[in-house]
C-alpha positions as CSV (number, residue, x, y, z in Angstrom):
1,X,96.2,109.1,78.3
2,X,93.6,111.4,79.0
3,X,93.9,112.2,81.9
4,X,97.6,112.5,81.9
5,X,97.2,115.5,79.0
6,X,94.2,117.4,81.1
7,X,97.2,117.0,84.0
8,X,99.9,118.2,82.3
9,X,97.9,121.1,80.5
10,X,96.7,121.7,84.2
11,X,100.4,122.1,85.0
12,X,101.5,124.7,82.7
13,X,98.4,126.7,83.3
14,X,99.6,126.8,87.1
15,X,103.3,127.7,86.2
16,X,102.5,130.5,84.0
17,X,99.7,132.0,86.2
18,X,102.4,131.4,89.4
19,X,104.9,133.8,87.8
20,X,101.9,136.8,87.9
21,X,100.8,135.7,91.5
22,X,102.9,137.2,94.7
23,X,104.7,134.7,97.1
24,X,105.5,135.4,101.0
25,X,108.5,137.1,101.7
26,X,109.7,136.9,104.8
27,X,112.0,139.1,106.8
28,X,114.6,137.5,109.0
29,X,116.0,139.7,112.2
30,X,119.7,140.1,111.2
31,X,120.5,140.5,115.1
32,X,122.0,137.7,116.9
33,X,120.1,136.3,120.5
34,X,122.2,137.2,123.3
35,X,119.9,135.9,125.7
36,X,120.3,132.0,126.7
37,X,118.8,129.2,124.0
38,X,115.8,129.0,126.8
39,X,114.6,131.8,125.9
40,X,113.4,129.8,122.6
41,X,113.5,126.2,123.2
42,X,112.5,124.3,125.9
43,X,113.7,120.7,126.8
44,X,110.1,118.4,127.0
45,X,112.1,114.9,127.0
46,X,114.8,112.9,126.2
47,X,115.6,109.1,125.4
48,X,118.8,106.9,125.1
49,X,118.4,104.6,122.0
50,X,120.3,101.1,122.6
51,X,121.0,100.1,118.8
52,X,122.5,96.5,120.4
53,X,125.6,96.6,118.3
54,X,124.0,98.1,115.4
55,X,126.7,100.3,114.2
56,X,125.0,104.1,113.4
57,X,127.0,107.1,112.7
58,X,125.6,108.8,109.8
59,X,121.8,109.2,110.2
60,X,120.5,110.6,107.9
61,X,116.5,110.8,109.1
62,X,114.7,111.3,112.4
63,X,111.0,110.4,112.5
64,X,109.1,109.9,115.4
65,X,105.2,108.8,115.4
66,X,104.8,106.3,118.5
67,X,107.8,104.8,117.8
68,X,111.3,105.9,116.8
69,X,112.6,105.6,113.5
70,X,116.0,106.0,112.2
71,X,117.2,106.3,108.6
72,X,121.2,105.0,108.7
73,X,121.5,106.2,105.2
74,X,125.4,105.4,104.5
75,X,126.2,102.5,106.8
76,X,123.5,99.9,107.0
77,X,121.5,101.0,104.6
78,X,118.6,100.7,106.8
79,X,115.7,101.9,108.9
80,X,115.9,101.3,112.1
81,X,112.8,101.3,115.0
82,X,113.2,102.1,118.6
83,X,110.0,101.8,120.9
84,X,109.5,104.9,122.9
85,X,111.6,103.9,125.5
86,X,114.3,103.5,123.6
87,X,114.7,99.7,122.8
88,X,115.9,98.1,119.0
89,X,112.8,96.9,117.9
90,X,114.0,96.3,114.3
91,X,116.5,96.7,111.5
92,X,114.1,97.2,108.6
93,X,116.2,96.2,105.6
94,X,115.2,95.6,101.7
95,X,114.1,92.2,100.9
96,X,115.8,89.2,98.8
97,X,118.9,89.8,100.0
98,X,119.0,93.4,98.4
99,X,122.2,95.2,98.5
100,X,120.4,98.4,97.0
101,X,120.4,101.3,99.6
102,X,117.4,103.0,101.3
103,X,117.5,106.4,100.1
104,X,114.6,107.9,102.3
105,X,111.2,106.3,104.2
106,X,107.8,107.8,105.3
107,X,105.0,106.3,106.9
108,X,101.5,106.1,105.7
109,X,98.9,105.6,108.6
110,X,96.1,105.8,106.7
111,X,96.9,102.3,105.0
112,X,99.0,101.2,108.1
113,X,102.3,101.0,106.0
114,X,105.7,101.9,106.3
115,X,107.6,102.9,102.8
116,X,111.0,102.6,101.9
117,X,112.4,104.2,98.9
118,X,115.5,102.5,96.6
119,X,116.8,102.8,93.6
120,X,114.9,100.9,91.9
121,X,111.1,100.9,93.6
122,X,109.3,101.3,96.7
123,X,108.8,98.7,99.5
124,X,106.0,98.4,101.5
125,X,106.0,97.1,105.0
126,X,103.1,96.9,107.5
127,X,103.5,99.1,110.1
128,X,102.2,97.1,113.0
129,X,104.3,93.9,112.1
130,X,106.8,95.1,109.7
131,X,106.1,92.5,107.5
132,X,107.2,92.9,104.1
133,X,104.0,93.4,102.1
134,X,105.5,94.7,98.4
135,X,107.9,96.3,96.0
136,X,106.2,99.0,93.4
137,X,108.4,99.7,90.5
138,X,109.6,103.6,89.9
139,X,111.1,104.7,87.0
140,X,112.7,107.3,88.0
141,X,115.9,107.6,90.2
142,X,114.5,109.0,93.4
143,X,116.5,110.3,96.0
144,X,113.8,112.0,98.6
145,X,110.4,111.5,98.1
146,X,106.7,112.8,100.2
147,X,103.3,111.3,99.6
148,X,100.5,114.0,100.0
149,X,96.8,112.5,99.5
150,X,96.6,110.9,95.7
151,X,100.1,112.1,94.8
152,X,104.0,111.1,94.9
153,X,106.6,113.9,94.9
154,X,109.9,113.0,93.8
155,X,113.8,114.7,94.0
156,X,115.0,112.9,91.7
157,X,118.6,112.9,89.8
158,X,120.6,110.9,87.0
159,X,122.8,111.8,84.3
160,X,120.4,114.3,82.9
161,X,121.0,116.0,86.6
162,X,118.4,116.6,89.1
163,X,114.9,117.7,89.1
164,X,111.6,117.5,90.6
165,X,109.1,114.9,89.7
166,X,105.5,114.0,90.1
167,X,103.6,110.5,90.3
168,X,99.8,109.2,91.0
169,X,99.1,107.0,93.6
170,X,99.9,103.8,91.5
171,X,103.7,105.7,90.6
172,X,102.5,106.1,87.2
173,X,105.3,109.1,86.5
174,X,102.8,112.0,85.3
175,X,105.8,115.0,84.6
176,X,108.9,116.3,86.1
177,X,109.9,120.1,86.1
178,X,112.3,122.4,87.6
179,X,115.3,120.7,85.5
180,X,118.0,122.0,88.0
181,X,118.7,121.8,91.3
182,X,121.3,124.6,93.5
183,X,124.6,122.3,94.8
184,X,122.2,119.0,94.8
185,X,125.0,117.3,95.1
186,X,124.6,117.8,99.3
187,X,121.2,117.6,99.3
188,X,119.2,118.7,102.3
189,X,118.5,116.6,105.4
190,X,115.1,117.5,105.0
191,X,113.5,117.7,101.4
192,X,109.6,118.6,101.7
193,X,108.4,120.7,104.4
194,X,104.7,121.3,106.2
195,X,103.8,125.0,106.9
196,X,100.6,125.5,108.1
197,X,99.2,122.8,106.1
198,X,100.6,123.6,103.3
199,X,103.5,121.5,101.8
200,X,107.0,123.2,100.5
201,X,109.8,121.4,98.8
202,X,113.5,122.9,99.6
203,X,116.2,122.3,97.1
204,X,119.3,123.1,99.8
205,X,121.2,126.8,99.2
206,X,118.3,128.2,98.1
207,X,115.8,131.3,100.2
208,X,112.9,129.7,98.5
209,X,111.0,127.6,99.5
210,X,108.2,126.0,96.8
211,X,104.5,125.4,97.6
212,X,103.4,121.9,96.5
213,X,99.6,121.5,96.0
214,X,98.1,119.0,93.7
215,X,99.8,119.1,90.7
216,X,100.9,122.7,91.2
217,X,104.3,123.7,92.3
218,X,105.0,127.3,92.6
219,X,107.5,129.4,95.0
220,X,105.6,130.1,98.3
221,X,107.8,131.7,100.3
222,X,111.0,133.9,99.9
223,X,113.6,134.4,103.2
224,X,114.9,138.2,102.9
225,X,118.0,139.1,105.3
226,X,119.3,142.7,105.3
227,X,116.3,143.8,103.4
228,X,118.1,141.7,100.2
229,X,116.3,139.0,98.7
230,X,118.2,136.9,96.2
231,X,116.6,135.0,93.6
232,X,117.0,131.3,92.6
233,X,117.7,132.0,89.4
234,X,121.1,133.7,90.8
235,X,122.0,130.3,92.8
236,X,120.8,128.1,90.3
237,X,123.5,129.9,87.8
238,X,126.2,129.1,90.1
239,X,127.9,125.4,88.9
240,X,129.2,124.2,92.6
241,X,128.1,125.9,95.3
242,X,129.7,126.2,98.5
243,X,129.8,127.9,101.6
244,X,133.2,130.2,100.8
245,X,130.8,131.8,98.1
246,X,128.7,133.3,100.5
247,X,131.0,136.4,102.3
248,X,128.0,138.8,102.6
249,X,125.0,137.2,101.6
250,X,122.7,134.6,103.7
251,X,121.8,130.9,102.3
252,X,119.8,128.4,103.5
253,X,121.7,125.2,103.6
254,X,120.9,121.6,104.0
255,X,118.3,122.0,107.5
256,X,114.6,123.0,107.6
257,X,112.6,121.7,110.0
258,X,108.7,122.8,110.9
259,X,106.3,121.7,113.5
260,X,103.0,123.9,113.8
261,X,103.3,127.6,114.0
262,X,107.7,126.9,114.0
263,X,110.1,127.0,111.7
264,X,114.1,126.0,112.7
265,X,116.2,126.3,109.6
266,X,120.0,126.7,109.2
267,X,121.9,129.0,106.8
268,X,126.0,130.1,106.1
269,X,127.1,133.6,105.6
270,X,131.0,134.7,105.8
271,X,131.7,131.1,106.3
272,X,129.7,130.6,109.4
273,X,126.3,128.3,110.3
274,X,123.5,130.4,112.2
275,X,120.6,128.5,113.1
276,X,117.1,130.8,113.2
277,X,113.9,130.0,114.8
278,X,110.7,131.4,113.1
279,X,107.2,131.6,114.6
280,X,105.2,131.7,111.6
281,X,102.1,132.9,113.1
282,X,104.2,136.1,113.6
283,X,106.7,136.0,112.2
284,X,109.2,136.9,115.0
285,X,112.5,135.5,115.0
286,X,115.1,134.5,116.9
287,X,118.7,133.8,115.2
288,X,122.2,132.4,116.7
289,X,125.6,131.6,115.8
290,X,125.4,128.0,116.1
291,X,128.8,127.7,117.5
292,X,128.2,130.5,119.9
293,X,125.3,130.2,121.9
294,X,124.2,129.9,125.7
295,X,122.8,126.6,125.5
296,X,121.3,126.2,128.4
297,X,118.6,123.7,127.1
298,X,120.8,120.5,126.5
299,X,124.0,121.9,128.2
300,X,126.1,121.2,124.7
301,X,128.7,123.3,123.5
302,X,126.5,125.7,120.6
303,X,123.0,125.0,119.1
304,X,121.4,121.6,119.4
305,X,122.1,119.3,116.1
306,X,118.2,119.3,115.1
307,X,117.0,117.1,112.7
308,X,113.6,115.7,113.1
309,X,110.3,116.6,114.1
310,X,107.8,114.7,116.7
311,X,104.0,114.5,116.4
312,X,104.3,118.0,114.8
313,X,104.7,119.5,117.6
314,X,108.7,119.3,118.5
315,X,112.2,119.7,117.1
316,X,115.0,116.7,117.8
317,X,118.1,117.2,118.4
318,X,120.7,115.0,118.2
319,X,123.4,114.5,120.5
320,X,126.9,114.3,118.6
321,X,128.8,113.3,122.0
322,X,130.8,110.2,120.6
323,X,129.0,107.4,122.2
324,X,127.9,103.4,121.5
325,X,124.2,104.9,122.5
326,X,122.5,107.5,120.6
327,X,120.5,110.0,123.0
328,X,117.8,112.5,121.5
329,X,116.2,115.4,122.9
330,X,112.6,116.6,122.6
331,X,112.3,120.3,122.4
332,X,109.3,122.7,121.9
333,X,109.9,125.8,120.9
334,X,108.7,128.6,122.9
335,X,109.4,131.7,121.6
336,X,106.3,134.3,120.8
């Protein structure tokens, strides 16, 4: 008990020093690339996954660290593993017959594990095996979740709506905070971010990122386009957002993605997607119409479908050709 009021006294200590302290803003180029996608992206590899009559059409996660793994979110409720050349491994499903879905996974080399997260707990598998190993109780309804050193991070949601939550290493719930959540009803593909070893959480239709260290959460960096910045507060006011909303004004939505010095992240203005590739060392950037773009890199019609990242280094794209196989391409950016 203890240690849980020093914690939460730690907590609103940070909040109400973060308010004083200045976050990043960051300016993004409001001109469009006419030069081909090359010019930013190069193609490094790509693999055909066989998922031998596994049936997967709405992934929802891409994760590669030796092997490929595949979050099938909606379908199968499952995670599914691919060896690097492309071959089913396994269908990595809940135990005892579980008809709870698998909301999100990450893996944990340190203790050789691979997490799932459910409804009602988290299940442990070993990562070499894929052995089930255990099921860890959570009390609260988790939706997207990171592990970073000694602590959980939670999105989390329920009838008293959506918010952000923290946990210890044994999922002993310590506090939750930011009691609202911007159109959380689509969340983002991609939760909790790493920028230059720092961690960010991303709430989808939102410019803000938020910094995640310890038990502090605070906003770390701002996106500005046309010189106008607009605050969360502002979104957060709005009951349902949606793209139509957005005639003049840029909003992140639903993709951000970052391996080493780049960010890729999606946003809708006027009713259109534009994808933008950031290098965060500095801070040049290079922005398309996703449905109008030279791709020259995968030879698709507009921007590649990113969503995952590969031994922090690339972005992969996801080929939405219709298809029995699922082929993925590796892409570094390249852009100074």
């Amino acid at each position: 008990m203890k240690t849980n009021v020093i914690l939460i006294i730690s907590l609103i200590l940070a909040m109400s020093c973060s308010s004083k302290e200045t976050h990043k803003i960051l300016e993004i180029a409001t001109k469009l690339e006419s030069a081909p996608l090359s010019k930013s992206l190069a193609l490094i590899d790509s693999v055909t996954l066989d998922p031998k009559n596994q049936f997967l059409n709405s992934i929802d996660k891409i994760f590669v660290k030796k092997r490929y793994y595949l979050l099938n979110r909606f379908d199968q409720k499952a995670v599914h593993v691919f060896s690097r050349e492309g071959d089913l491994q396994k269908v990595l499903k809940l135990p005892f017959e579980s008809s709870e879905p698998v909301y999100d996974f990450l893996i944990d080399s340190t203790q050789n594990k691979i997490e799932l997260l459910s409804p009602s707990g988290i299940y442990d598998y070993n990562l070499n095996d894929f052995s089930f190993i255990k099921k860890r109780k959570l009390s609260n309804f988790a939706t997207r979740f990171t592990k970073v050193k000694d602590y959980y991070y939670f999105v989390c949601g329920g009838g008293s709506g959506n918010y952000f939550s923290v946990a210890d290493s044994n999922l002993t719930h310590l506090y939750g905070y930011l009691p609202k959540f911007p159109a959380h009803n689509k969340h983002p593909h991609n939760s909790f971010i790493k920028i230059n070893d720092t961690h960010h959480l991303f709430t989808n239709y939102n410019n803000t990122l938020y910094s995640i260290e310890d038990v502090k959460l605070e906003k770390g960096v701002t996106f500005s386009f046309d010189n106008k910045i607009i605050h969360d507060n502002e979104l957060w006011d709005i009951p349902k957002l949606n793209r139509s909303q957005f005639q003049y004004d840029a909003v992140l939505e639903r993709f951000v993605f970052s391996v080493q010095n780049h960010l890729f992240f999606s946003y809708t203005k006027n009713q259109s997607y534009y994808a933008c590739l950031l290098n965060t060392a500095s801070e040049k950037t290079s922005r398309y119409k996703i449905n109008d773009v030279l791709n020259d890199v995968t030879n698709q019609n507009g921007f590649p479908y990113i969503i995952g990242t590969a031994e922090d280094k690339y972005f992969i794209s996801l080929d939405l050709s219709e298809s029995d196989d699922i082929k993925l391409y590796i892409l570094e950016p390249t852009a100074s």
